[in-house]
N, C-alpha and C positions, 0 to 999 in steps of 0.2 A: 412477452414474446418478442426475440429481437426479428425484422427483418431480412430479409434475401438479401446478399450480400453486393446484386443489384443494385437494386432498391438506398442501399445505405451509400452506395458508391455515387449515382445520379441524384440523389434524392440530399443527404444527409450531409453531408461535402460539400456541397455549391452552397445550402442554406449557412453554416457557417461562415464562407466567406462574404455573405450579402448579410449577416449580421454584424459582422463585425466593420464591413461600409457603412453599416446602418447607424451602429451604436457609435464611430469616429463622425458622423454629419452629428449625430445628434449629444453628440457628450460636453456641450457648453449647454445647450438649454437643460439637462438631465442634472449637470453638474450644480445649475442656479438653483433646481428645482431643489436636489439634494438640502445644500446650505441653508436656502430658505427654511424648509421643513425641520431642518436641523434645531435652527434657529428659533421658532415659532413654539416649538416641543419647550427649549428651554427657557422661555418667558411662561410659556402655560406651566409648566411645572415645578419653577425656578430652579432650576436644576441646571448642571451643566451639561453639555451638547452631548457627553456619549464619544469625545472621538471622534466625531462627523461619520457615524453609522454608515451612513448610507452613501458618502462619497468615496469610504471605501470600496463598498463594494463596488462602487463603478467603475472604479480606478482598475481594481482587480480585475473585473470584468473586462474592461476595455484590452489589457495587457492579457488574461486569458486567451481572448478569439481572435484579436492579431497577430499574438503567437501560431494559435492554432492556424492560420489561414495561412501562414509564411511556410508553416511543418509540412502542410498539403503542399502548397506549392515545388516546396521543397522534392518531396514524397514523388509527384507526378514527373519531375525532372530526370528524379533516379530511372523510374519507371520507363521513361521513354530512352535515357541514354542508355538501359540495360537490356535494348533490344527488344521494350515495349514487353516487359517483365521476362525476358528469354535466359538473362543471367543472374536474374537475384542471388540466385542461393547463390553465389562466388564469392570467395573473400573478401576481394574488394568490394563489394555491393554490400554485403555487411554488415563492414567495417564502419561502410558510408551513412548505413541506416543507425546503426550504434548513436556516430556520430551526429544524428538528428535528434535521438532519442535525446540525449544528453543537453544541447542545445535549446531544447523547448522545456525540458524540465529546469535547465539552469534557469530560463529566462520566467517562467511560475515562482520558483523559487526566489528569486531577485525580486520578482515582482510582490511577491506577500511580503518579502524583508522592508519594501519601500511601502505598502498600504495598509498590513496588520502587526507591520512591527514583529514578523516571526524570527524568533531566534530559535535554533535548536544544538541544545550542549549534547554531546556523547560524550558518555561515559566511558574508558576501554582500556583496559593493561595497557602502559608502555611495554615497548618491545626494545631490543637490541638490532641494531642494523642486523648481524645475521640471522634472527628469529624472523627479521621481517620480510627478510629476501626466501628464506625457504617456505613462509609462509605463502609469499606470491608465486608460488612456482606449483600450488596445490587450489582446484576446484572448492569450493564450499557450496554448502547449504544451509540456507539461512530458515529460520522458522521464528516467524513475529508473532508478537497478539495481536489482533486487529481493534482499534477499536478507536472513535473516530473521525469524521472527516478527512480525505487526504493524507492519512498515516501511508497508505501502501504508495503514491508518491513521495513519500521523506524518502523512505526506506531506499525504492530505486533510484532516489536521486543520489544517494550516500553513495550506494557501491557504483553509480557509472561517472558520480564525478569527485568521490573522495578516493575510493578504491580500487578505480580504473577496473571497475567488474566487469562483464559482457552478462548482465542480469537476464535469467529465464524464470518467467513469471506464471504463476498459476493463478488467474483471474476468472472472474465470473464475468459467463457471456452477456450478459446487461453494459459489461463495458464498453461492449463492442459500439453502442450510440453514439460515442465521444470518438469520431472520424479517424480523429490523427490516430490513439488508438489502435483504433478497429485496423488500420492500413500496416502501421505498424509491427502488428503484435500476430499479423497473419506473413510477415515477412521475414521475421527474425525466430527463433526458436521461442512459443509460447502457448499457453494451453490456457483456451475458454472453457471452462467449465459448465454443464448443464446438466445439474447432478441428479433430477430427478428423471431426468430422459436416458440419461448414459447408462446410469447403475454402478456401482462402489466399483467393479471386476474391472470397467472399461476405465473409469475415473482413474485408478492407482496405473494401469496400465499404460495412459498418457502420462503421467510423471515422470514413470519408471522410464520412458521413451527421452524421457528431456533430460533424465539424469545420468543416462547410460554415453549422451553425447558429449557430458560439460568436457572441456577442455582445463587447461589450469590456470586460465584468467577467467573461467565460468562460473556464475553464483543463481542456483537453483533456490527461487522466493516460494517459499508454502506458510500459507496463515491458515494452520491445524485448526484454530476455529470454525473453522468453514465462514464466518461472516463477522460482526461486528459485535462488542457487547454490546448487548441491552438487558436489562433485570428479567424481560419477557425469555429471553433465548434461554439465560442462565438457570430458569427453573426449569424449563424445557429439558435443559440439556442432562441437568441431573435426575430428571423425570426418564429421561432416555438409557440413562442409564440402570435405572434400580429396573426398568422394566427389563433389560437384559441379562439382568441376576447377578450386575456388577455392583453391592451394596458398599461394597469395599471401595471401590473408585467413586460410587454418589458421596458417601464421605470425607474424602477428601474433597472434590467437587465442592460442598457446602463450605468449606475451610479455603475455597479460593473465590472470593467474592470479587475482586475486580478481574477475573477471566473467565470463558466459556468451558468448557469440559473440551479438552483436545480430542479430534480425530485421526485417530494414531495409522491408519490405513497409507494414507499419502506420503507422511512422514516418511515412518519404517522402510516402505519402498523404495522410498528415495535414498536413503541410507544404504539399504541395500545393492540398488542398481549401480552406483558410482563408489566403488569400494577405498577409492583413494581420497574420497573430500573430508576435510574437518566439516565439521555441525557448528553454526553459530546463532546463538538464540539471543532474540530480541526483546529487551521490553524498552516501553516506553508510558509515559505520562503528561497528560496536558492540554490531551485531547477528551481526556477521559467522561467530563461533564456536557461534552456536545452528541447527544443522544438527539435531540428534536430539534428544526427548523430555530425553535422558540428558542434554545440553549444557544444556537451559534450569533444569531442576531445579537442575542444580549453578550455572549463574550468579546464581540470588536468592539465594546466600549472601551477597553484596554489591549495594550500589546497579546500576542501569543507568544506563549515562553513551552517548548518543547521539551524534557528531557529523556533521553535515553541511557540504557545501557547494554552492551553489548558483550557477553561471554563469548567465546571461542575453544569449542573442545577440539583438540587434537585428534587427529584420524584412528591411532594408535591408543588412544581413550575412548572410543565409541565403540558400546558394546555389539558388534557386527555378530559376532559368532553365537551370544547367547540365543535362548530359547526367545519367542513370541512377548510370553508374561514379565519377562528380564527387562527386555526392553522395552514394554508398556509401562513396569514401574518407572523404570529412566528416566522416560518422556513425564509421568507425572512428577517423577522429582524435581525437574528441571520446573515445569510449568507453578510450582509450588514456590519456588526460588521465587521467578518471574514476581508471582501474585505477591511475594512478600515484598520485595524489591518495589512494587507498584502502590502499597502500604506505607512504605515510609517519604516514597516522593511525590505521589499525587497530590493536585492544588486543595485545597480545605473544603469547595465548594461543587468536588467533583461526586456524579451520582456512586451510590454504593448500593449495593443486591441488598433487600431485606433477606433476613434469614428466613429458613423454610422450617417445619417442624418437621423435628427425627419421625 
């Protein structure tokens, strides 16, 4: 359950900043500590060190909540130069927030490129300067798979600092704990989710609200999964479906082992409510084996290598006007691409769904 919005502002906010004082006094003895143990591990097991595990994540660490601390700071500036919140919603105010978003996520991003070694390729049509110029001159809506640590950071860092997007995000309220965040995501156009409180009616209905506003520099984020693979979700999720007498859809579901069963409610509407966006679906791989605490620890023994790829249907291609069932199969066709597409480039040692009996 997240906190009073209060509570996260006095409480949640300052702790941030006196951590990351805390973790700058302390990040030479932490740093010694690190190497040593590093070090120790690889005499006891004669092995080599792993990368220096653990000094990445300090390193990470360290550049994480100084960021974060600088984004607040940042954040409260705006706050009091805009008449002590009187002008947020204004262009320039933003504009300005945009601006921060971007900022902090470059500097995560730079910062994993410098401690985990993350590279991430996309994939994507070349374009023509004029496909490329008509193209920015139209809204999209983006639909990823989730799955992951940090996948839905790549993703908004792509469109606000490759594709100069104004990204509107459908995130689940748990994210609101993570300050900057939480400050952020209640100032710019973005929807917390709190799906078992809300109900599907109200849920589609704040989308339909984010998508009715995109502008044509606006890119509307929904991960139809509702949450992240894991083998537990994915029987779930085909379990959820044969109980609604969709045996057709749990079938193909079975036939897409590295994604979740989409929920097509969010989607559709969004589709729906902004009639001039192209649709552009995401997959990606390489995150795919960090399921448990266990899995991430063990893959900073080496670089992360990301790869994506990125379709783009045209507005003029998205079946808008069919019936319900038209565009449910769409959506699985596309998510079927996806799951194949995720088949031939995922790493060798990423988790895969056992299969289920028919």
């Amino acid at each position: 359950m997240v906190p009073p919005r209060v509570i996260r502002r006095l409480v949640l906010a300052p702790l941030v900043i006196v951590m990351a004082v805390g973790l700058i006094v302390l990040s030479p003895l932490l740093g010694l500590v690190a190497l040593l143990s590093a070090l120790l591990f690889a005499l006891v097991r004669r092995a080599r060190t792993g990368r220096m595990r653990g000094l990445r994540v300090l390193g990470f660490a360290l550049i994480w909540l100084v960021a974060e601390s600088v984004a607040l700071v940042m954040l409260l500036g705006l706050w009091i130069a805009s008449g002590f919140g009187g002008r947020l919603q204004t262009e320039p105010n933003q504009s300005r927030h945009y601006a921060v978003m971007r900022w902090f996520l470059d500097s995560l991003y730079g910062g994993a490129e410098r401690t985990f070694g993350l590279q991430v390729l996309v994939d994507e049509p070349e374009l023509t300067s004029s496909e490329r110029l008509a193209r920015l001159g139209r809204p999209v809506i983006v639909l990823c798979r989730h799955a992951g640590p940090g996948d839905s950071l790549l993703l908004v860092h792509q469109l606000l600092s490759v594709y100069h997007r104004r990204p509107r995000v459908i995130m689940k309220a748990t994210l609101q704990f993570d300050p900057s965040v939480d400050v952020v995501g209640h100032r710019v156009p973005n929807v917390f989710i709190k799906r078992r409180q809300t109900g599907e009616r109200i849920f589609t209905d704040q989308i339909e609200r984010l998508a009715r506003g995109l502008d044509p520099h606006g890119a509307l984020v929904i991960f139809p999964e509702g949450g992240n693979w894991t083998p537990g979700r994915w029987r779930r999720g085909i379990r959820r479906l044969e109980h609604q007498g969709r045996r057709d859809l749990a079938e193909r579901a079975r036939d897409m082992p590295n994604l979740l069963p989409p929920h097509p409610g969010g989607a559709l509407a969004a589709i729906a409510a902004c009639p001039d966006a192209d649709v552009i679906f995401v997959a990606h791989a390489g995150l795919d084996a960090l399921v448990s605490v266990r899995d991430v620890w063990r893959s900073l023994s080496a670089d992360l290598v990301v790869r994506a790829k990125w379709w783009r249907v045209p507005v003029d291609e998205v079946p808008r006007s069919a019936d319900h069932e038209t565009q449910l199969q769409w959506l699985y066709g596309w998510w079927e691409r996806i799951d194949a597409w995720i088949t031939e480039n995922r790493p060798a040692d990423a988790t895969v769904a056992p299969s289920l009996p028919s």
